[in-house]
Backbone as a ProteinNet text record, in pm:
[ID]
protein_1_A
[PRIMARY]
XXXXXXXXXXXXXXXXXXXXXXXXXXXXXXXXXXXXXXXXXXXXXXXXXXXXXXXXXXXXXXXXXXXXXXXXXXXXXXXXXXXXXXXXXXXXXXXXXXXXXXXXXXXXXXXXXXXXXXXXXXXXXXXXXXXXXXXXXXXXXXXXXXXXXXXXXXXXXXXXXXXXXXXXXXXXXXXXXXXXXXXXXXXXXXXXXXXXXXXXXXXXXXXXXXXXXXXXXXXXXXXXXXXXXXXXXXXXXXXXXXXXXXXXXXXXXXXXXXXXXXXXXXXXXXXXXXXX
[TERTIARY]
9018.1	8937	8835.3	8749.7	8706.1	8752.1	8868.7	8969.5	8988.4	9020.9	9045.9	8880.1	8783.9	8653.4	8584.3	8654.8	8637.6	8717.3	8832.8	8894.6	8848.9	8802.8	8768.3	8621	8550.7	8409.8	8445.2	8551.2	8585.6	8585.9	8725.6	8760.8	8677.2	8591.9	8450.8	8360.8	8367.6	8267.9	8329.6	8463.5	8571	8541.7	8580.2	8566	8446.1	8337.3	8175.6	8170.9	8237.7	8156.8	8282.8	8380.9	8481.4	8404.6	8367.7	8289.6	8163.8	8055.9	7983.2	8004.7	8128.4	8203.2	8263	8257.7	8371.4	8212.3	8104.6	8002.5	7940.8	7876.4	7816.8	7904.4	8031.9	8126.4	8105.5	8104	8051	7943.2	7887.5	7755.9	7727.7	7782.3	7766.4	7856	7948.7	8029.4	7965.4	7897.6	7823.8	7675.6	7600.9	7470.5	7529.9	7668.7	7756.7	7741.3	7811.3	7845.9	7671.6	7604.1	7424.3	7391.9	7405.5	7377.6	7474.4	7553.8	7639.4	7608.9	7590.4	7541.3	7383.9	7318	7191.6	7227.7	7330.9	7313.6	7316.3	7420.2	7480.1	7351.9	7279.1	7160.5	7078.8	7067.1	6983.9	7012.1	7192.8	7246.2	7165.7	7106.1	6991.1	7128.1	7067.7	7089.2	7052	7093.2	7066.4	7090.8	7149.4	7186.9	7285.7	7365.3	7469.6	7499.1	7521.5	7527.4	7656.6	7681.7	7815.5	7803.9	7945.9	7967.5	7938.2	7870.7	7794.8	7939	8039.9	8097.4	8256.7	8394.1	8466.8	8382.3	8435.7	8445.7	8613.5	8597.8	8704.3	8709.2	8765.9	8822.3	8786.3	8671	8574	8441.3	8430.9	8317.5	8183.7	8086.5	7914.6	7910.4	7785.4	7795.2	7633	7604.2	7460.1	7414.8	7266.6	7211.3	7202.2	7228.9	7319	7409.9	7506.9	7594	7612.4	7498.4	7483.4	7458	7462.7	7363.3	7395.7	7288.7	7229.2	7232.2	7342.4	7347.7	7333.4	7313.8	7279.8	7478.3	7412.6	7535.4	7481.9	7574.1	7538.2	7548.4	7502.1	7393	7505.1	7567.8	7681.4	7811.1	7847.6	7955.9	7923.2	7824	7764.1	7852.8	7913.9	7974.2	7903.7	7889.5	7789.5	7759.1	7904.9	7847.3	7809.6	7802.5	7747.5	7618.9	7642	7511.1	7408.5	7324.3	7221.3	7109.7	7085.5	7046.8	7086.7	7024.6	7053.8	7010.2	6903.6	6802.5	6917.5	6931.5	7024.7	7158.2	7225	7319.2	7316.1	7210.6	7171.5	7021.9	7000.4	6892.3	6869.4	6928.2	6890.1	6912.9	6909.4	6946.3	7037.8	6985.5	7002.7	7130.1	7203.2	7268.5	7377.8	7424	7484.8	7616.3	7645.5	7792.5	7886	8004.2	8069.5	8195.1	8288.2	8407.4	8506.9	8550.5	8682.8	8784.1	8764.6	8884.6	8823.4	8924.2	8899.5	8802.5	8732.9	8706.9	8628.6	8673.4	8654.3	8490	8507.3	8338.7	8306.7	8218.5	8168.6	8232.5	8315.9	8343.4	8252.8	8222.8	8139.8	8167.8	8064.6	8068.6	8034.6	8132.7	8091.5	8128.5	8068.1	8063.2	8205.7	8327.6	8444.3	8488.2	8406.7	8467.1	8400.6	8325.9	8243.9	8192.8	8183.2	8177.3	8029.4	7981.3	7850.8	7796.5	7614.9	7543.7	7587.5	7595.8	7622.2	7770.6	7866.3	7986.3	8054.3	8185.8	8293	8401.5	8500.3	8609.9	8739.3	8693.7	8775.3	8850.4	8929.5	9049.5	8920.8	8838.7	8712.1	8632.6	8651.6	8564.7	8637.8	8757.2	8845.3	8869	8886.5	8929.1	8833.4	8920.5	8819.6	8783.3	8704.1	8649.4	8708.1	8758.4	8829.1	8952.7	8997.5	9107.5	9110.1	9235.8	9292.4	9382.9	9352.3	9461	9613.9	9665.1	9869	9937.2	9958.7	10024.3	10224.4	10282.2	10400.3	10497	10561.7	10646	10752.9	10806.2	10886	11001	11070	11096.1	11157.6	11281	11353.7	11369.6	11460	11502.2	11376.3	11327.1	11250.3	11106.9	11111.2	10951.3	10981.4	11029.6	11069.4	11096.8	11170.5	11171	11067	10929.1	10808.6	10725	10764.6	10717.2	10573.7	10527.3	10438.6	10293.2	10198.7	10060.8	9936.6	9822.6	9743.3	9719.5	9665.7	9673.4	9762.8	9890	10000.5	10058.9	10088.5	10138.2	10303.6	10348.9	10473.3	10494	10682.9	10671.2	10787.9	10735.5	10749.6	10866.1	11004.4	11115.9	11160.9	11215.7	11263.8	11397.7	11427.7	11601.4	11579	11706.1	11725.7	11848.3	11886.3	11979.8	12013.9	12055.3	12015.7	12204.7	12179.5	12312.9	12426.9	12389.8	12456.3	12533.7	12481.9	12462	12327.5	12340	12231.5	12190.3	12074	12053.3	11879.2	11816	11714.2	11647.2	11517.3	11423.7	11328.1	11257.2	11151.6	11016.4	10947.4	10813.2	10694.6	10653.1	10534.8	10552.4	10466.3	10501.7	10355	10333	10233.6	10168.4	10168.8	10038.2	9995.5	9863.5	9826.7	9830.7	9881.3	9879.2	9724.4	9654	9531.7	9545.3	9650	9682.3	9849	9868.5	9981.2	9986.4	10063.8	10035	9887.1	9835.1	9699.1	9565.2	9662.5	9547	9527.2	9437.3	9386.4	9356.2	9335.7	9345.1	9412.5	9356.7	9439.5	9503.5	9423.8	9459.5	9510.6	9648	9680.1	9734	9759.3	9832.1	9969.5	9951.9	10061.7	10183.5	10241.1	10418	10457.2	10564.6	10607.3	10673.4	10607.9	10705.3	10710.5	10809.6	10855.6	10732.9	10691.4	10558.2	10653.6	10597.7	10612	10578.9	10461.7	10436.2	10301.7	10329.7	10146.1	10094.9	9984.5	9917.1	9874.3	9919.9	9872.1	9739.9	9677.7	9613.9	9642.1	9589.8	9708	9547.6	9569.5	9469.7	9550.3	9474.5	9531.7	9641.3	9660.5	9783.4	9902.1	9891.1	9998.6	10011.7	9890.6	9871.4	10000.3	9992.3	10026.6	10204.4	10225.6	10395.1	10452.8	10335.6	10420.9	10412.1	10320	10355.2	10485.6	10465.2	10636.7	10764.6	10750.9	10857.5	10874.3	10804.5	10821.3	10852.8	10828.9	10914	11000.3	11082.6	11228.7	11318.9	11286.9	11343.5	11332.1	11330	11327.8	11228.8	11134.5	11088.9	11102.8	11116	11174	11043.2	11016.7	10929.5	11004.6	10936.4	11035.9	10879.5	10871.5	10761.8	10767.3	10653.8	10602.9	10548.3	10621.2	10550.7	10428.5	10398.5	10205.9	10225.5	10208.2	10206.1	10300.2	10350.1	10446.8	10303.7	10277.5	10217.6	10302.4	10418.4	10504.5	10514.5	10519.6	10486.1	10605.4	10686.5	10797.6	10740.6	10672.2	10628.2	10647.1	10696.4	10784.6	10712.8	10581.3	10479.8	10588	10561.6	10595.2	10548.3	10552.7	10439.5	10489.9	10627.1	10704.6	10823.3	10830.1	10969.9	11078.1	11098.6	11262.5	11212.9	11130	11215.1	11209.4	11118.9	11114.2	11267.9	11335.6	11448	11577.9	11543.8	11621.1	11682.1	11646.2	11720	11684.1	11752.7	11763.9	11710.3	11655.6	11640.5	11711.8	11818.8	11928.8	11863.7	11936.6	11922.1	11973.2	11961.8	12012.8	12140.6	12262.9	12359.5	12365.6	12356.1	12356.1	12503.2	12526.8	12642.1	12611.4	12723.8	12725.3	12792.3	12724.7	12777.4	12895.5	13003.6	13094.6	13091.5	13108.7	13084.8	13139.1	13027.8	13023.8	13054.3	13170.9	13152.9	13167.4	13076.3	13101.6	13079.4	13110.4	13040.5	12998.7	12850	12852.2	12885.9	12864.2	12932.9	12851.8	12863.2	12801	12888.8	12839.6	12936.8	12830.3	12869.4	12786.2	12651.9	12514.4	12389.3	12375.5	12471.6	12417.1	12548.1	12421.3	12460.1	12531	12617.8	12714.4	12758.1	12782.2	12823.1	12954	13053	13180.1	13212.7	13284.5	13321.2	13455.8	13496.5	13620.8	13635.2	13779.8	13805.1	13726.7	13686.4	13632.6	13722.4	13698.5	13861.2	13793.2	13648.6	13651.9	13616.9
-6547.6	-6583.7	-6473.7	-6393.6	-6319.7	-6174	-6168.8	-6063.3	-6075.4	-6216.4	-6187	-6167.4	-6218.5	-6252.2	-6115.9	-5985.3	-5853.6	-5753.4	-5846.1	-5744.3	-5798.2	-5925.3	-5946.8	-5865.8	-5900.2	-5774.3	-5648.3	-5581.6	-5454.8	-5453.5	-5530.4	-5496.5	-5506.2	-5610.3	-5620.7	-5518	-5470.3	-5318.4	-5241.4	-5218.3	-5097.1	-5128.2	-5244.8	-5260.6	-5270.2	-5316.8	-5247.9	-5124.5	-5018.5	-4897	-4832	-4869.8	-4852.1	-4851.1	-5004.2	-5012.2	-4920.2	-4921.8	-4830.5	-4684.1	-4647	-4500.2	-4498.7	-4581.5	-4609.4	-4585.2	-4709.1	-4698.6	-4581.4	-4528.4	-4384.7	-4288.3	-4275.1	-4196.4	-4200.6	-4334.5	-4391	-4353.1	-4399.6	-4334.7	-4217.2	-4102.9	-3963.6	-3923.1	-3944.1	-3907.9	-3961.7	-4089.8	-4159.1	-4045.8	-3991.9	-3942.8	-3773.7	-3732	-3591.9	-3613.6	-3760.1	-3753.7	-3757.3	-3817.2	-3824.6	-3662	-3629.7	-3453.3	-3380	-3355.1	-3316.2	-3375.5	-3489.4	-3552	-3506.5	-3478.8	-3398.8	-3263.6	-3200.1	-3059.3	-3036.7	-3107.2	-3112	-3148.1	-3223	-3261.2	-3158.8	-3067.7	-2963.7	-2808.3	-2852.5	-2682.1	-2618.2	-2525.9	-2480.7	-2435.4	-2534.5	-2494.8	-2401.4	-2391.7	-2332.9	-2380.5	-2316.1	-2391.8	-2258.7	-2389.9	-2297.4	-2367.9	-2256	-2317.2	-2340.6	-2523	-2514.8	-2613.4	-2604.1	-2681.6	-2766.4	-2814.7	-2987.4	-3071	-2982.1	-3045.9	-2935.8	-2985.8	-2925	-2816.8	-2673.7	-2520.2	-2503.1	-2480.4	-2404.8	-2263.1	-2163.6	-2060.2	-1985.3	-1883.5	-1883	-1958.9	-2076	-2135.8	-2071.3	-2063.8	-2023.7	-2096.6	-2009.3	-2070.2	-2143.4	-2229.4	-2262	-2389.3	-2387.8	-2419.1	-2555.2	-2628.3	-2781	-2841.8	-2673.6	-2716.1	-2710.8	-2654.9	-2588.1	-2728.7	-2732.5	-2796	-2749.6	-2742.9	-2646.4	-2765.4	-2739	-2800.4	-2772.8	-2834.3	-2774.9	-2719.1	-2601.6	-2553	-2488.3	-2560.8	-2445.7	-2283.2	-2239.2	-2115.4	-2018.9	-2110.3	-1981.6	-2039.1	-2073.9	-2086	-2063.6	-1992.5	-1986.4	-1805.8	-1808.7	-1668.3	-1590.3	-1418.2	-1330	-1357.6	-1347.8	-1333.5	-1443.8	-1538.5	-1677.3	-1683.8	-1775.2	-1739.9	-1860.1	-1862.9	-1935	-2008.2	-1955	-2014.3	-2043.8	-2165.2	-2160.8	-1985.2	-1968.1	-1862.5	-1759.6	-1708.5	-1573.6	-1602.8	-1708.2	-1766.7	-1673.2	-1767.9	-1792.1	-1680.8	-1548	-1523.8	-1480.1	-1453.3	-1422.7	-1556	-1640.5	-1724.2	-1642	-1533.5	-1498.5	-1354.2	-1365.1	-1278.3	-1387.8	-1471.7	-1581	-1544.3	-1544	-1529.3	-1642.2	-1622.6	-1708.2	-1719.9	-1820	-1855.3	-1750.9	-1672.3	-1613.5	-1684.7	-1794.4	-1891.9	-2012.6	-2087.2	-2295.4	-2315.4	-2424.4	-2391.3	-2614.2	-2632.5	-2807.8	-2840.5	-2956.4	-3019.4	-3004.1	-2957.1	-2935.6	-2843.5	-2741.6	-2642.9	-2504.6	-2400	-2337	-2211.7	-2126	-2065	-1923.5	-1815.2	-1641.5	-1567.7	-1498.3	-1325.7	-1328.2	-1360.4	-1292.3	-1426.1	-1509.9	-1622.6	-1602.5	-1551.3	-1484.9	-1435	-1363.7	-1247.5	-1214.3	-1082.4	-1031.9	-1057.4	-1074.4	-1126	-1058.6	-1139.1	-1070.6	-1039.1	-1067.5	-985.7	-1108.1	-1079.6	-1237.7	-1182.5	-1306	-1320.2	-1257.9	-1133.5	-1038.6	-956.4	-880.4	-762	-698.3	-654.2	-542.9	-591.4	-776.2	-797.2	-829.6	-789.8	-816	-699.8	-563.6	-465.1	-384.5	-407	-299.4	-166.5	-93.6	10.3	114.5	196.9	321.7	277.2	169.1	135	117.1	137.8	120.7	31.2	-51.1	-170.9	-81	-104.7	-79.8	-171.4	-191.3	-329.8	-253.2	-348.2	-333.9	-440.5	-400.5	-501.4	-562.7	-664.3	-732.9	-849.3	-913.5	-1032.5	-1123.8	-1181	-1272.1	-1228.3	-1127.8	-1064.1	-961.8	-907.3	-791.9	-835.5	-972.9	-1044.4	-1182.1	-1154.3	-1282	-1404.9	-1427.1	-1517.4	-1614.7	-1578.3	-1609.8	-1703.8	-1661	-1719	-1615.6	-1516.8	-1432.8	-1536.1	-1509.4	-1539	-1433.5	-1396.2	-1351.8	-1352.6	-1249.8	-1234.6	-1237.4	-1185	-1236.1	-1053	-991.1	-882.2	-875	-709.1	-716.5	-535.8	-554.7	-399	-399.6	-231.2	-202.5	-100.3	-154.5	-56	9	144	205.2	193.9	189.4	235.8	295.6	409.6	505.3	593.4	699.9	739.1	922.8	945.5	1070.2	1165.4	1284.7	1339.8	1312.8	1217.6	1164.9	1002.4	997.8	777.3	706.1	596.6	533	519.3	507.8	456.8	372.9	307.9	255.9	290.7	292.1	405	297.2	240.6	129.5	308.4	252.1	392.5	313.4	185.9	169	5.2	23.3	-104.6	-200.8	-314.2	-399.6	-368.7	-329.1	-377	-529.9	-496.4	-678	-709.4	-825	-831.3	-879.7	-848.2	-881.9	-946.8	-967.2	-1104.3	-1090	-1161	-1195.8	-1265.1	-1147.1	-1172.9	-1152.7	-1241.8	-1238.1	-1321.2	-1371.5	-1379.1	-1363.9	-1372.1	-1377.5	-1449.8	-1563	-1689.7	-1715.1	-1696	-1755.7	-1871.2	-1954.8	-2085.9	-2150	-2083.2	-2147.4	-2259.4	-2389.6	-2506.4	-2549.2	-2489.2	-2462.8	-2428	-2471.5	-2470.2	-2398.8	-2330.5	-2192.7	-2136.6	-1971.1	-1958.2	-1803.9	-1757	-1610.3	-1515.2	-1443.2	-1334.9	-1247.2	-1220.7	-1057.6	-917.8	-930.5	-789	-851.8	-787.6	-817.4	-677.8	-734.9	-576.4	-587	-489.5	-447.5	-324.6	-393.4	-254.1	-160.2	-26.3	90.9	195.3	254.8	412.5	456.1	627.1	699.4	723	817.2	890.8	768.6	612.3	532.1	551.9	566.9	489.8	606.4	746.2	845.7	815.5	775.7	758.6	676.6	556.7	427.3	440.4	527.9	576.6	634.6	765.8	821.4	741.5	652.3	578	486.1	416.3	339.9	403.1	554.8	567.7	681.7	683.9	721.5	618.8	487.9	398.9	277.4	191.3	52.7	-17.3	-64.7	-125.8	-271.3	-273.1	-414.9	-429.7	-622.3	-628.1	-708.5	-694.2	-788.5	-819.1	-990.8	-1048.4	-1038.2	-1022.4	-995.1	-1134.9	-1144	-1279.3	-1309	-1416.5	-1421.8	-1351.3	-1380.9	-1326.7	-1206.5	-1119.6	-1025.1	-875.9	-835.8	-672.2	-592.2	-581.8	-486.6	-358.5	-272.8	-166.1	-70.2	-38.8	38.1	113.5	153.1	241	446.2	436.1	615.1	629	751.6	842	925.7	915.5	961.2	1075.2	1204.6	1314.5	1404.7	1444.1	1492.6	1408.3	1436.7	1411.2	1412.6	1510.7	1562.2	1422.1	1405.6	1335.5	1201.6	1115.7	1007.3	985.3	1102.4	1090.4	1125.4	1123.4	1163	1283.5	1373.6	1492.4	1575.7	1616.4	1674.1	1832.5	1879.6	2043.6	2110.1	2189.4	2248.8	2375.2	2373.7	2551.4	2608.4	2737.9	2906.5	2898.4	2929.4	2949.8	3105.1	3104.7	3238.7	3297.3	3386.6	3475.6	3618.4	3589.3	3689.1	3818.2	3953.7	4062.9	4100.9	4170.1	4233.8	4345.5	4358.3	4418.8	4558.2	4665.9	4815.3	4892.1	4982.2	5045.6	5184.1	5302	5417.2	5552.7	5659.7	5800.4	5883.6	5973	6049.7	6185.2	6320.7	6427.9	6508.3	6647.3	6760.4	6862.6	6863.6	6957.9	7045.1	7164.4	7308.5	7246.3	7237.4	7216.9	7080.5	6989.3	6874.5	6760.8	6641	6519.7	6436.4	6386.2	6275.8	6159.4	6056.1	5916.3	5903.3	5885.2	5861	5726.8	5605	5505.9	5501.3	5378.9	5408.1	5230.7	5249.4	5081	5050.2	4899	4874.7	4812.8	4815.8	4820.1	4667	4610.4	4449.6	4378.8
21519.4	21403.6	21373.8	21470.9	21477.9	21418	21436.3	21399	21222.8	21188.2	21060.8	20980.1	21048.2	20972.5	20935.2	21077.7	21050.5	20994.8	20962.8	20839	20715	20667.1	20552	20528.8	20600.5	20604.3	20545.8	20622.9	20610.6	20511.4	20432.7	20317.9	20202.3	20214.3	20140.5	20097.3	20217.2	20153.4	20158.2	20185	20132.5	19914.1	19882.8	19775.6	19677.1	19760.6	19725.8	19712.3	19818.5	19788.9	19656.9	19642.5	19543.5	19381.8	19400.8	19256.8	19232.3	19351.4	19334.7	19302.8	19376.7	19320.3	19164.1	19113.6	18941.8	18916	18905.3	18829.2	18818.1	18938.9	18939.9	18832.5	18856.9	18769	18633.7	18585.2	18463.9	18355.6	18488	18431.8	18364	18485.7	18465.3	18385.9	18316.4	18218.2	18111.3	18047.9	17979.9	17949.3	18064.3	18036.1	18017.1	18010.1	17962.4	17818.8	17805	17626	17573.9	17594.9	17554.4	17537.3	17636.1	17674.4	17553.3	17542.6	17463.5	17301.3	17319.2	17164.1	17105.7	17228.6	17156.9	17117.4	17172.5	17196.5	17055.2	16995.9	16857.8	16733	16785.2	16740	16706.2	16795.6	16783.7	16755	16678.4	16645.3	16530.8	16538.2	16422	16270	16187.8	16073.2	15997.3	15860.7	15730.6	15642.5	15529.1	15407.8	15285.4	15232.7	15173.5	15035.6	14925.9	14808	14779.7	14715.2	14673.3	14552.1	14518.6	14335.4	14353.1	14244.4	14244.6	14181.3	14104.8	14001.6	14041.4	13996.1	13927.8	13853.6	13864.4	13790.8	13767.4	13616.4	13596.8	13576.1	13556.2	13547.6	13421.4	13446	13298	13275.4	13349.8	13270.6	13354.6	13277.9	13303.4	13438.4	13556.6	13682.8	13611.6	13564	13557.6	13700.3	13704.9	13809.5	13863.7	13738.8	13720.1	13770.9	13819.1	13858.1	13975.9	14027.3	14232.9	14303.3	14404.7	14516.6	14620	14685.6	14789.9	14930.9	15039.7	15137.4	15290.4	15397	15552.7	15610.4	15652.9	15714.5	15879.9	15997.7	16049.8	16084.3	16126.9	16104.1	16166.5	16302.6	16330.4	16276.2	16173.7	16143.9	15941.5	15906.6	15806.9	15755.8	15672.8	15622.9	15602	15628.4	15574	15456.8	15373.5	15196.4	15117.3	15199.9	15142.1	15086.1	14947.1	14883.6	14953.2	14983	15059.6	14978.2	14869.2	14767.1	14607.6	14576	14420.9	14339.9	14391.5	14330.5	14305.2	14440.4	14407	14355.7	14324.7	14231.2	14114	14064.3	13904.9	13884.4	13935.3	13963.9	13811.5	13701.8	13523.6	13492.5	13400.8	13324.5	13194.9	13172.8	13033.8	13042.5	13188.2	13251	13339.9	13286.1	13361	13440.4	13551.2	13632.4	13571.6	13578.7	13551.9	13654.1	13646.8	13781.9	13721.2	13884.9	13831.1	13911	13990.9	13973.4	13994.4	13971.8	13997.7	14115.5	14110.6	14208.8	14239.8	14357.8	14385.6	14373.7	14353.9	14377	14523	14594.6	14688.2	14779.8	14698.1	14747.9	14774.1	14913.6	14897.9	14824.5	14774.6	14645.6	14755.6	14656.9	14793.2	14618.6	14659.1	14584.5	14485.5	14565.7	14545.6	14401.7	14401.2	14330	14205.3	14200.6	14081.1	14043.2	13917	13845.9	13856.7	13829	13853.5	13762.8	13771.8	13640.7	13521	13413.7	13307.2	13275.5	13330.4	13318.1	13309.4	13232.6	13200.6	13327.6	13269	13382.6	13306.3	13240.3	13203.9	13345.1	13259	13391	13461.5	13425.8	13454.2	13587.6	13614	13704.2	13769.8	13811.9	13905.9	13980	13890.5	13960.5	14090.4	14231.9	14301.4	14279.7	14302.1	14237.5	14262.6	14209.4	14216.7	14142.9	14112.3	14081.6	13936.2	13885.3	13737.4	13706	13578.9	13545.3	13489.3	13500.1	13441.1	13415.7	13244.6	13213	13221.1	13273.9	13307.9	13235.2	13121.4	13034.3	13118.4	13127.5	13183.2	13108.2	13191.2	13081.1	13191.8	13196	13277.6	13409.5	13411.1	13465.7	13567.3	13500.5	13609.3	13602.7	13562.1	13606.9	13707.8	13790.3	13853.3	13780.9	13661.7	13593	13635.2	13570.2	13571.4	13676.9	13791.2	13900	13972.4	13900	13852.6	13856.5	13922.2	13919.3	13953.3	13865	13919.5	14070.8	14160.2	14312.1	14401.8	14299.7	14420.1	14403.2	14506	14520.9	14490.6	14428.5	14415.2	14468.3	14451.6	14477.5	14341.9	14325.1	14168.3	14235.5	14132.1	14093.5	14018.3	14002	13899.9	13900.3	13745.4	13718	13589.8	13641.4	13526.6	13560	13454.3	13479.1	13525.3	13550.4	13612	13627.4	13638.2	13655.3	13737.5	13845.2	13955.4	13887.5	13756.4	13706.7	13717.8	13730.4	13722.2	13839.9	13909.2	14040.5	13996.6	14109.4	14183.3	14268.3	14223.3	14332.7	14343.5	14459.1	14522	14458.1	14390.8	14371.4	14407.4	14412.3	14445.4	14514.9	14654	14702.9	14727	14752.7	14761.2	14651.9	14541	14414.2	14357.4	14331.5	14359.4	14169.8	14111.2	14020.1	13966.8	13860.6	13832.3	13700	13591.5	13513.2	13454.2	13421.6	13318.7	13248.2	13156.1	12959.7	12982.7	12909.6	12872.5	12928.7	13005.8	13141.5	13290.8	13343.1	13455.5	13518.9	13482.4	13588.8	13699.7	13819.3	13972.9	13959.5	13897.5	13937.1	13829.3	13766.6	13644.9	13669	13613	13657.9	13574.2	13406.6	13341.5	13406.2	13301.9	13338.2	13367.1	13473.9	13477.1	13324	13319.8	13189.5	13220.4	13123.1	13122.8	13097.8	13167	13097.2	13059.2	12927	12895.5	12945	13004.7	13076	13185.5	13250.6	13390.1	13417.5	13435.4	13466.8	13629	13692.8	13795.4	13846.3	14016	14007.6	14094.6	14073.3	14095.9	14114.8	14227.6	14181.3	14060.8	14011.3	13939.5	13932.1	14096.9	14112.5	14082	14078	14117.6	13916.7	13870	13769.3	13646.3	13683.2	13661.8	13666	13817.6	13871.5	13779.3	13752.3	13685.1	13549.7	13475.3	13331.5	13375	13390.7	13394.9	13402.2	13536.8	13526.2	13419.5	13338.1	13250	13101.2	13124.4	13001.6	12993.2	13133.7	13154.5	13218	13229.8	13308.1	13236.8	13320.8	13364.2	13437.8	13476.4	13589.5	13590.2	13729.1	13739.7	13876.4	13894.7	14047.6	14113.3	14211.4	14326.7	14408.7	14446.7	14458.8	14595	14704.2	14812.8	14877.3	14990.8	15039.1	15067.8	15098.2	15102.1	15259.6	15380.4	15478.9	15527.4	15433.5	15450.1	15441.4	15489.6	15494.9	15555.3	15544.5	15558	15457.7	15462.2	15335.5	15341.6	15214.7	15230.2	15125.2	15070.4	14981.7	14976.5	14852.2	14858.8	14778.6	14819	14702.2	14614.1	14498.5	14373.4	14286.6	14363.2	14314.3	14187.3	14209.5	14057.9	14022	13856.1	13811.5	13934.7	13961.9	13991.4	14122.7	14215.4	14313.3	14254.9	14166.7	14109.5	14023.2	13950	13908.1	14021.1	14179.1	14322.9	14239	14211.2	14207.9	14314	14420.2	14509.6	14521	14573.4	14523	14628.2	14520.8	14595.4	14652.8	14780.6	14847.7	14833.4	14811	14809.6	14931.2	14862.1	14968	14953.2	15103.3	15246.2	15217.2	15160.7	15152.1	15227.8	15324.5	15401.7	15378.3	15383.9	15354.8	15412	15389.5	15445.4	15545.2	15722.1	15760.9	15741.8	15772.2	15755	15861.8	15869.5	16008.2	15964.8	15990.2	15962.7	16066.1	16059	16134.3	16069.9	16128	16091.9	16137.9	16077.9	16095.7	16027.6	16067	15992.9	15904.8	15779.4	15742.1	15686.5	15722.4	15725.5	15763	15689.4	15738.7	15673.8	15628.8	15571.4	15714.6	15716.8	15788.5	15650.7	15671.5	15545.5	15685.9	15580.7	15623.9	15607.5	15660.8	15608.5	15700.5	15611	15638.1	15701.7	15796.2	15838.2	15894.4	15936.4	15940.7	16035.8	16012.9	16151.3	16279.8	16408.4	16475.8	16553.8	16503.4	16603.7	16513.5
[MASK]
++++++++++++++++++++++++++++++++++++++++++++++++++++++++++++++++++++++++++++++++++++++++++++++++++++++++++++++++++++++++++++++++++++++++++++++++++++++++++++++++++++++++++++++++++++++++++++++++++++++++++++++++++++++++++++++++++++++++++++++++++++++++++++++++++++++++++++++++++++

């Protein structure tokens, strides 16, 4: 009797100190999440300006339309505007959207145009760079699957002394509108453009005149995550039209074998077969 009265004991505080081991555990995972829930409490903010409203594409950024919200501080973008102020800092010099843009979406540099300036080709282009409108139609515009910001690579065809061939002359150019606009975020129907303009430095700007008026150009659209670059610089005619520049063929002289000899006070050359 004794025997069983000291295994039930045992087991008694085998299972006391059990629970006391769960609770303690409890606890301390419980006063982790507290700890952890202040930490969050106390991540130092800032503040970041975003649309109070739907922006469309073109319209005036006015100050009506801001509100100014807490962001934190390390997850806050350099070029983020931080205030209404530097938004809207003219009234009488107003920025406007160069694309769509959601209600309470945050607002950076790249989304809109500099005081004073519309959501023309001009406030799109990076600097050094030149617009090149490129006529197109079904066929050599991707049957109009064409949108502002989407990159293509530009082909030539034409005809040349060899027939016709295809030359790839400029690769990744970013389109900056089609037809006659610029809108990123068009929502309209797909349709055929007539021509898009791309941007191009000079020297590109130079290649793709030429080619466009001894040729053809046709694009071929570039995937969004594709930076692969096959691009062939285009510096004269002749290689933009692959004309090859022929070399000078090496004609070899006929070998000479001769002796000389004296006759009276003069040395003479006289030729004779050659025997190797």
């Amino acid at each position: 009797m004794r025997a069983v009265f000291g295994l039930v004991l045992v087991a008694g505080v085998g299972l006391a100190g059990f629970a006391v081991y769960m609770t303690q555990d409890y606890i301390s995972g419980l006063q982790s999440a507290l700890t952890e829930a202040e930490s969050r409490d106390n991540v130092e903010m800032g503040q970041i300006v975003l649309a109070r409203q739907d922006l469309r594409y073109g319209e005036r950024i006015e100050a009506d339309a801001l509100v100014e919200a807490p962001w934190p501080v390390f997850a806050l973008p350099e070029d983020a505007f931080t205030s209404i102020e530097d938004l809207v800092s003219d009234p009488d010099r107003p920025r406007v959207a160069l694309r769509a843009m959601d209600a309470r979406e945050p607002i950076f540099p790249a989304k809109v145009s500099a005081p004073g300036a519309d959501a023309g080709i001009g406030a799109k282009l990076t600097r050094g760079m030149r617009a090149f409108t490129i006529q197109v139609n079904v066929t050599t515009g991707v049957s109009g699957f064409l949108r502002p910001g989407d990159f293509v690579d530009v082909f030539w065809t034409g005809r040349t002394a060899n027939g016709e061939i295809t030359r790839l002359i400029d690769s990744q150019l970013r389109l900056v509108a089609v037809d006659q606009s610029a809108d990123m975020d068009r929502r309209n129907a797909v349709a055929v453009a007539r021509n898009v303009t791309v941007e191009a430095t000079p020297q590109q700007v130079a290649a793709l005149a030429q080619a466009q008026s001894t040729g053809r150009l046709s694009l071929a659209l570039v995937g969004l995550d594709d930076d692969s670059s096959e691009f062939v610089e285009i510096d004269q005619r002749r290689r933009l039209l692959g004309i090859e520049e022929q070399q000078a063929e090496t004609v070899e002289a006929p070998e000479e074998c001769h002796v000389r000899t004296r006759r009276g006070g003069e040395l003479v050359k006289i030729e004779i077969p050659c025997t190797n």
